[in-house]
N, C-alpha and C positions, 0 to 999 in steps of 0.2 A: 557842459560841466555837470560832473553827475552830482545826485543830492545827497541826503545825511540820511543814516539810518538814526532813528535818536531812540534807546533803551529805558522804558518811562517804566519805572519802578511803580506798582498798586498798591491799594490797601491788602495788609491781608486779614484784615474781619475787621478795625472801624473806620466805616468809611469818610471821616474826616482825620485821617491820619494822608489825605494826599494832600500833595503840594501845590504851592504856587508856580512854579515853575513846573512842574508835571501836566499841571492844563491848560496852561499857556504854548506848550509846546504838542496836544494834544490838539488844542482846536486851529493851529497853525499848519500842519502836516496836510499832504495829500493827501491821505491813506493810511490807516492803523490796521496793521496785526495783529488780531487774537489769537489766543489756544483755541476760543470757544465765543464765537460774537454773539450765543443766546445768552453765557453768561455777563459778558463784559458791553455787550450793546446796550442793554436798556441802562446801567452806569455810565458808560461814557455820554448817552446823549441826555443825562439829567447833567451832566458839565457843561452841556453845550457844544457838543463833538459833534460836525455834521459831517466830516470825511464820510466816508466809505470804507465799509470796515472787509477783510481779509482774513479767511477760516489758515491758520496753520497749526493743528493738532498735531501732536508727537508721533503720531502712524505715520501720517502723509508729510510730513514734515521735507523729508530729502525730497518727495515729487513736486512740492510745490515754490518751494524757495528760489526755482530759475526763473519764475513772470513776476514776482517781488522783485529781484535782481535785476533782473532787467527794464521794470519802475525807474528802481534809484539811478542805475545808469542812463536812463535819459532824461535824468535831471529834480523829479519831484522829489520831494521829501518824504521820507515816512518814522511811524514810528510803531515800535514794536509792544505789545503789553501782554502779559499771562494771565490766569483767574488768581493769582493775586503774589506779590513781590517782587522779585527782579526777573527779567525774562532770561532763559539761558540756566538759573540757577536751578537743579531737577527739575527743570519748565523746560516745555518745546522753547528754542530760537537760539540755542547755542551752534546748530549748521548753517543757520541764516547768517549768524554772526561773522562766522566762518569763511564764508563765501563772501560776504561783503568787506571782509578785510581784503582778502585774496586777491578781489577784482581792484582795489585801490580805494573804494569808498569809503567815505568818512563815518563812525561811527561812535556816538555819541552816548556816554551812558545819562543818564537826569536820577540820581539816588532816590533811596525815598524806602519804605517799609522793608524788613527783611526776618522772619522769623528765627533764622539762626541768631543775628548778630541782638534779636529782643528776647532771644531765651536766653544766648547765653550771659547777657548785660544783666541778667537779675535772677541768674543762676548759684551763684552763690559758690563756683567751683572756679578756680584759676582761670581766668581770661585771658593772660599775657602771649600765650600761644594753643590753638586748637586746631582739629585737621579735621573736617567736615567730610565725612561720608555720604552723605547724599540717602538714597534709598540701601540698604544691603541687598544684594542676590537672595531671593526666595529661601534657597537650600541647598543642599549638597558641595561638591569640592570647590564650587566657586565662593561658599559663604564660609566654609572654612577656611579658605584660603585667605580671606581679607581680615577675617576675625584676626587670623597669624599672623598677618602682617602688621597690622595696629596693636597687636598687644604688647610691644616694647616700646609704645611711644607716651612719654613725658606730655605732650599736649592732653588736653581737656577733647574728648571726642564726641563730635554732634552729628547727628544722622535723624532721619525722618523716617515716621514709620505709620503704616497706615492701623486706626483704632485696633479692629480686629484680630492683628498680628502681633501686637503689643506682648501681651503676652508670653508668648513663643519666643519674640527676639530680645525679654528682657530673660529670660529663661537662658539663653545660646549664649550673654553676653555674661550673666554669671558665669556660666561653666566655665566663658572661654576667658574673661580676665580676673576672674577670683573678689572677693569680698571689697569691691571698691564703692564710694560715694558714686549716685548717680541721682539725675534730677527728667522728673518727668513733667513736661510743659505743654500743657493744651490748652488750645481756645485761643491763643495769646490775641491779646486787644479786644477780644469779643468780653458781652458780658457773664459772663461764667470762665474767666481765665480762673486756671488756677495751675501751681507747681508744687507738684510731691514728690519729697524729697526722703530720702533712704539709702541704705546700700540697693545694689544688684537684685541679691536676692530676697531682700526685704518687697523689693519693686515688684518681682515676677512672682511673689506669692501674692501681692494684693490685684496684681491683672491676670491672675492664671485662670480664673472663671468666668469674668467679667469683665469687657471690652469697652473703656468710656468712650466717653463721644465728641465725636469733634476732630481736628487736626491735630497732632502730635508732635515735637520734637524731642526726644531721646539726647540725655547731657550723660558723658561719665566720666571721670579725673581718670587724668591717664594717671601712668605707671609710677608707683612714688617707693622711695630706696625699703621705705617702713613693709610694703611689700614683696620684695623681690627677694627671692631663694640666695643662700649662698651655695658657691661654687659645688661646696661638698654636700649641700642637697639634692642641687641636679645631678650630680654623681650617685648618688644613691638612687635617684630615682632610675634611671637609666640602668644601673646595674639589675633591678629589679624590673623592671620592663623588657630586657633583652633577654632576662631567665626565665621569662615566660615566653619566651619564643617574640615576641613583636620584632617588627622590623625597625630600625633606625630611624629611616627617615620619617616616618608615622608616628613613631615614638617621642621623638625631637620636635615634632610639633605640637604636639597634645602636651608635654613636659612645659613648652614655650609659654602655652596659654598660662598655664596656671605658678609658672616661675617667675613670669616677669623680663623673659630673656626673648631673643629672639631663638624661631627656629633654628636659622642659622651656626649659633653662637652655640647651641646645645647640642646640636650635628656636631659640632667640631670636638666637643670635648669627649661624641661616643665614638668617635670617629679615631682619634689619640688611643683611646683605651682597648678597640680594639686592634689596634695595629702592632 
């Protein structure tokens, strides 16, 4: 009978935010799965974890997940853990996951710390529905492209971003959804949390020089009616983007970001007008 993978959620910065059931099922396991065992070893064995721990870093992730696999399938138990919250979430072990569904094994999540669902619980922007982006694409048609495709959405939008970049992607995230509430959350649970809160571009003037420190997550209120274009202003913009020569479908996206509409939905109405 093959064993249980079980998904033991970490802290992610105080380290008495784990659970009871978190290390109960850590020091039970054959074998636990790090991203990183220099960071998560000397932690787990102040719990009292004497498994044997297992390197799967996000590189080697797909080369290594077949001799874990093939652990569970002859029967040991293991369990998976990241440098810190749920494994699988922008953390290596969502193709582990993957694989061990596949083959029929049991997989077991154990809840427990999660910086999206503690940024956005004391965000202070709509929680009822939000679409979690994860990291963005660096640059180029791939970051425009997602920027376009979340800018018609009604949910609260949270994405990770690393210190550094801050900046720049609160910068892209003005241009691309226009003068909305957004909320900036670092450290969470460490001691120096803190969340500053602003428009857009309130945000990306105070990180345009200076890059805080620490872990990130990025909040911004999706799309709300008090924003969005009427009909006859994406009409006008488009009349005046197509008299400068621009093309449509380039046109139609850039209009999207800053109307509140989809791509799509703006295509269509320059798409009428030229026909």
């Amino acid at each position: 009978m093959a064993g249980t993978l079980h998904l033991v959620a970490t802290p992610i910065g105080n380290l008495g935010d784990v659970t009871a059931r978190a290390v109960e099922v850590l020091r039970a396991v054959a074998f636990v799965v790090c991203e990183d065992t220099r960071h998560s070893g000397p932690w787990l064995r102040s719990l009292g974890v004497q498994a044997p721990l297992l390197s799967l870093p996000a590189f080697a992730e797909k080369e290594r997940i077949g001799g874990i696999v093939t652990r569970l399938e002859g029967g040991e138990d293991g369990a998976l853990v990241t440098d810190a919250g749920s494994p699988g979430i922008s953390d290596p072990g969502e193709a582990l996951v993957a694989e061990a569904v596949a083959r029929g094994i049991r997989v077991v999540p154990v809840p427990g710390p999660s910086a999206v669902v503690a940024a956005l619980s004391a965000s202070g922007l709509p929680s009822g529905r939000f679409h979690f982006l994860g990291f963005l694409p660096r640059s180029g048609p791939d970051r425009t492209a997602v920027l376009d495709e979340v800018a018609g959405l009604r949910a609260t939008l949270v994405l990770y971003e690393s210190a550094r970049r801050l900046g720049e992607t609160l910068a892209d995230l003005a241009a691309a959804l226009g003068p909305r509430r957004a909320v900036v959350a670092r450290e969470l649970t460490k001691v120096h949390e803190e969340f500053v809160r602003g428009t857009l571009a309130e945000l990306a003037a105070r990180y345009r020089d200076e890059a805080p420190l620490g872990e990130v997550v990025v909040l911004v209120e999706g799309r709300t009616e008090a924003g969005r274009w009427s009909e006859d202003e994406v009409r006008a913009a488009l009349e005046a983007g197509l008299a400068r020569g621009e093309r449509l479908k380039t046109l139609s996206s850039e209009i999207a970001r800053q109307a509140g509409w989809t791509s799509a939905e703006v295509y269509r109405i320059g798409a009428k007008k030229g026909s």
